[in-house]
N, C-alpha and C positions, 0 to 999 in steps of 0.2 A: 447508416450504411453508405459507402463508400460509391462512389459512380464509375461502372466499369465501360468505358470505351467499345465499341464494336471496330474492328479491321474493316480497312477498305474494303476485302476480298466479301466478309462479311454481310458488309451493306453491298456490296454489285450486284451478290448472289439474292439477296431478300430484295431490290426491286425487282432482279428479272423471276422472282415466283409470282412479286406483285402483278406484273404485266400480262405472264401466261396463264393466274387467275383472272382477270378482270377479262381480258382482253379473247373471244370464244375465236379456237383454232391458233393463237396466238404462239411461236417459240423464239424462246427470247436468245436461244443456245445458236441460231443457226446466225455463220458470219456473213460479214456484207449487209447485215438487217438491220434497219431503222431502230429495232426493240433493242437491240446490240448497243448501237450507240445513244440513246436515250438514257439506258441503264446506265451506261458509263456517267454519263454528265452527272443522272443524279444521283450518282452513288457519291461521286468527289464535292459536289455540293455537301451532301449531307455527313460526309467525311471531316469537311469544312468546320461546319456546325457543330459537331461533338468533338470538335478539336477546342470550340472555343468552351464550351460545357465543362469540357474536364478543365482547364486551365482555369477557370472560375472556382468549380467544384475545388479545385486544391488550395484555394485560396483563404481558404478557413482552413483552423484547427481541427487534426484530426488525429485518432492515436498512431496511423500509418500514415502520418505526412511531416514530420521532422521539419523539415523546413519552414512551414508555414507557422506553427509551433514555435518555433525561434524568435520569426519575426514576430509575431503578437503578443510574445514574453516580453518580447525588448520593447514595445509600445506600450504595454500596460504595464511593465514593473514587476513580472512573474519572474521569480530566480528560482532556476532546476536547483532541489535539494543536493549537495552532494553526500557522497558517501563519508561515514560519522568513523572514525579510528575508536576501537575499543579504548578504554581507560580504565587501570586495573591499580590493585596494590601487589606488592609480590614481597616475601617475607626472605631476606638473606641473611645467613652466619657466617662465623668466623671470626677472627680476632679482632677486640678491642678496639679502635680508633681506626680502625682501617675504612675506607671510603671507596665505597662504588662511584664513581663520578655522575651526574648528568652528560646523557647521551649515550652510555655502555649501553651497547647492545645486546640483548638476551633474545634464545631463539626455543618457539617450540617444538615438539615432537613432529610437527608435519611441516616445519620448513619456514612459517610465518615467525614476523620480527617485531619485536616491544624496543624501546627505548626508554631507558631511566630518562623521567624526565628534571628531577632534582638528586643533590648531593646524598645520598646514604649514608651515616656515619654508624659503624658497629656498636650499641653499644649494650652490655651485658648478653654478649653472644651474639647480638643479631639485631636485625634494621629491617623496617617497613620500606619500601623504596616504592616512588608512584612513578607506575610506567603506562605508555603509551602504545598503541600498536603501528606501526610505520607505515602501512597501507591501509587503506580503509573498506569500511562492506561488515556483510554480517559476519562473514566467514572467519572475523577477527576477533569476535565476542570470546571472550574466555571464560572460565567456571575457578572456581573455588576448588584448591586441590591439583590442578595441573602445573606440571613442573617446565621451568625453562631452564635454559644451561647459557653460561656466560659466552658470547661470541669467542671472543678475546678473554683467559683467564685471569683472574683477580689473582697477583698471590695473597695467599691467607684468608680469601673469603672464597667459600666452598662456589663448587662450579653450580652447583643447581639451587636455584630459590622456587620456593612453592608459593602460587597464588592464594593469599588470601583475602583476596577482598575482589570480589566478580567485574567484569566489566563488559557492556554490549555496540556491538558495532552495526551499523546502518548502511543499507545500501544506496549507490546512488539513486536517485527518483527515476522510476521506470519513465517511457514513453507516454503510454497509457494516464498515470496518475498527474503528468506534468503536464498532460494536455487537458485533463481533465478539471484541473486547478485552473487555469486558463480559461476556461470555460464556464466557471463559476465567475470569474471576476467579467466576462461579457455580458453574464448574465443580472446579476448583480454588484454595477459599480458601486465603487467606493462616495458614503456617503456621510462620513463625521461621525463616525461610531456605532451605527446599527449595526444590527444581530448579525449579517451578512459579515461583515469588518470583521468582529471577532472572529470567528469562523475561519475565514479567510488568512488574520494574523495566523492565529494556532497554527494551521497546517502548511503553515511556510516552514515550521520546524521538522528538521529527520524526522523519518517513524510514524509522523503524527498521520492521522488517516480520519478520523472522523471526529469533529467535535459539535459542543452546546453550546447555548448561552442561554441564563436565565437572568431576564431583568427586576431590578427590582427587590430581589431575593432575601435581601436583610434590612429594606428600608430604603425610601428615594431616594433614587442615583448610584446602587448599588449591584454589581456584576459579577455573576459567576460563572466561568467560563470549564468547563469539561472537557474531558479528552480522551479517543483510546489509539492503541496502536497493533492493529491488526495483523500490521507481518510480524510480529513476536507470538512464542508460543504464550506466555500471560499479556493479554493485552491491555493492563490495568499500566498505567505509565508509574514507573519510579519515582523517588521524589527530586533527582538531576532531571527529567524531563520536564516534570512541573515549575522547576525554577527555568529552563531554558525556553517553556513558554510565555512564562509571567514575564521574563525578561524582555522579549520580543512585544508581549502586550503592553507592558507598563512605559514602554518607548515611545511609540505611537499611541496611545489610548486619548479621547476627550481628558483634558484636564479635570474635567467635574465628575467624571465619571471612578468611582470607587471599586477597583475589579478585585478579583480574588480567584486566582485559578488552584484549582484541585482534582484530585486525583479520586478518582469514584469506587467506591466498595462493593466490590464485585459481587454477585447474588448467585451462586452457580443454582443452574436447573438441572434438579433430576428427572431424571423418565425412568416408568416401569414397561417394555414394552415386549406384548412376545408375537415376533412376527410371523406369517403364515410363506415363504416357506422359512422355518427359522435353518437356516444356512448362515455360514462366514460371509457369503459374499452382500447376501440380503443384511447383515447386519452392517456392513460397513455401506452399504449405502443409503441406510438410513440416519446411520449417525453425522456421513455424511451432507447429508438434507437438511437435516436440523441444525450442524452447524452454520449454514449456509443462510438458513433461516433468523437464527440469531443476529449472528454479523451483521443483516440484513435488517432487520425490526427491532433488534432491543436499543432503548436510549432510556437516559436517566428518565426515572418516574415512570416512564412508559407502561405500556400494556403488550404485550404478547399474547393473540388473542388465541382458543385455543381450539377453533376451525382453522386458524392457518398452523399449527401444530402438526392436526390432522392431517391437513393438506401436503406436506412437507413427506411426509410418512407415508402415506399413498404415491407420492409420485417416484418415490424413490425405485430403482431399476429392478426388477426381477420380486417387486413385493405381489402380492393377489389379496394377502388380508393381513390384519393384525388387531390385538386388542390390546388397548392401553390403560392402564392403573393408575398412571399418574405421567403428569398432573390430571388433575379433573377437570378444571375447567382455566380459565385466563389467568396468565402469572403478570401482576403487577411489581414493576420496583419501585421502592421509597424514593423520596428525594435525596440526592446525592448517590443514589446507588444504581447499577444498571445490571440485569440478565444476563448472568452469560454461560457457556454450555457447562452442563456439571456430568455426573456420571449418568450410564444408562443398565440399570440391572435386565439381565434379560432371563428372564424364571425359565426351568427346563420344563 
């Protein structure tokens, strides 16, 4: 929690209630009084003092202190993730030997820009072209099936190519998570490869948000490292994510140490659940809960136990009761696999 200042006026006014308590017959309001000027002194005193509190207080990392955040990135070697440019394939026709260049610009329906980023050559109708998105964030993520149109036309190759082959984009690292990253490495410095280390690698990459480590795993000196990615709606990482974390670990990793990062098999959890009052709103706030709750407690192997299930479902806004079918009782996952929300049937 954050240290909020009191105003001068503030503190002038809470010594002089101090003084007309304490003090029997006492007004601290009337001018020309001793209580008048006392108040004053120590209200600028103590003005003083929580001037130098808060300039301390901002002195650490905070998610509403930017500045200080800066500096402790740049002493400890924290770099703000930036925002990741979609990367996509996109399928164009047209005649025979004809060449989209590297760097032709194609634009989608709402205004956002890809660039080819190698030569396309036509050939039996048509060309795979890998393109880039020119701005970065999620908002550049594309889907399989959306059409872009050539900035500048090609003669002979049709104006629109259609994406086949998906690609997702990352936003820069909020406030919040860059502080909070920062705050793990205060917490636990860097020390030649412990569990902390990897941890710490992994989520210097976009997207990355929560990962594992298990030692040991295939045999002395051997390391598996986990990951998931919470702002995407599957938060199970691709396998471009898992190379671009292996890449980052296998750089800095102990030389002796044997890692293996992988991408975990998602377990979705069902619920059977019929709320008391069973309304739209009651259900979306419990599905709400439970997501919450996942994000929260499931990790590889883990246990999800099923009083905090319960828990979750109780607290959720506008519930009074409910009775639940499933699960029954604590949902465990295997090794390499981890919990995450599945469907919720709600019986009428």
């Amino acid at each position: 929690m954050s240290f909020s200042r009191p105003s001068l006026t503030a503190l002038n006014q809470r010594v002089r209630v101090d003084f007309d308590t304490r003090l029997e017959g006492a007004d601290s309001r009337l001018r020309r009084n001793v209580i008048d000027v006392t108040a004053g002194v120590h209200a600028a005193t103590a003005d003083s003092l929580h001037a130098d509190i808060a300039t301390r207080a901002r002195f650490f990392p905070a998610p509403d202190n930017p500045e200080a955040n800066a500096r402790w990135a740049s002493l400890k070697g924290v770099i703000r993730k930036a925002a990741v440019a979609a990367t996509a394939t996109a399928t164009l026709t047209g005649t025979d030997s004809l060449t989209a260049e590297a760097g032709t610009i194609l634009v989608r329906r709402d205004g956002l820009t890809y660039r080819i980023t190698a030569d396309a050559t036509i050939a039996a109708g048509t060309a795979e072209a890998a393109i880039v998105a020119v701005d970065g964030g999620v908002a550049t993520s594309i889907e399989i099936g959306q059409q872009l149109t050539f900035q500048s036309p090609v003669a002979g190759i049709s104006a629109t190519a259609v994406v086949s082959a998906a690609g997702l984009g990352e936003d820069e690292e909020s406030e919040a998570d860059f502080c909070g990253r920062i705050q793990e490495v205060l917490r636990a410095a860097a020390a030649g490869g412990k569990a902390d280390d990897y941890v710490r690698w992994a989520k210097e990459v976009a997207g990355v948000t929560r990962a594992w480590v298990e030692a040991n795993w295939d045999g002395l000196g051997t390391v598996r490292v986990s990951f998931v990615m919470d702002g995407r709606e599957d938060i199970i990482p691709e396998a471009g994510d898992v190379a671009a974390v292996d890449a980052v670990i296998q750089a800095v990793r102990p030389v002796t140490a044997d890692v293996t990062v992988i991408a975990l098999t998602p377990d979705p959890l069902a619920f059977t659940i019929t709320p008391v009052p069973d309304t739209p709103a009651v259900r979306a706030a419990i599905a709400a809960e439970l997501r919450d709750l996942i994000s929260r407690e499931a990790e590889p192997a883990g246990t999800v136990p099923l009083s905090h299930i319960r828990e979750a479902i109780s607290i959720a806004a506008g519930e009074t009761d409910y009775v639940m079918a499933s699960p029954s009782g604590p949902v465990t996952a295997a090794p390499g696999h981890i919990s995450t929300m599945g469907p919720i049937t709600w019986p009428s």
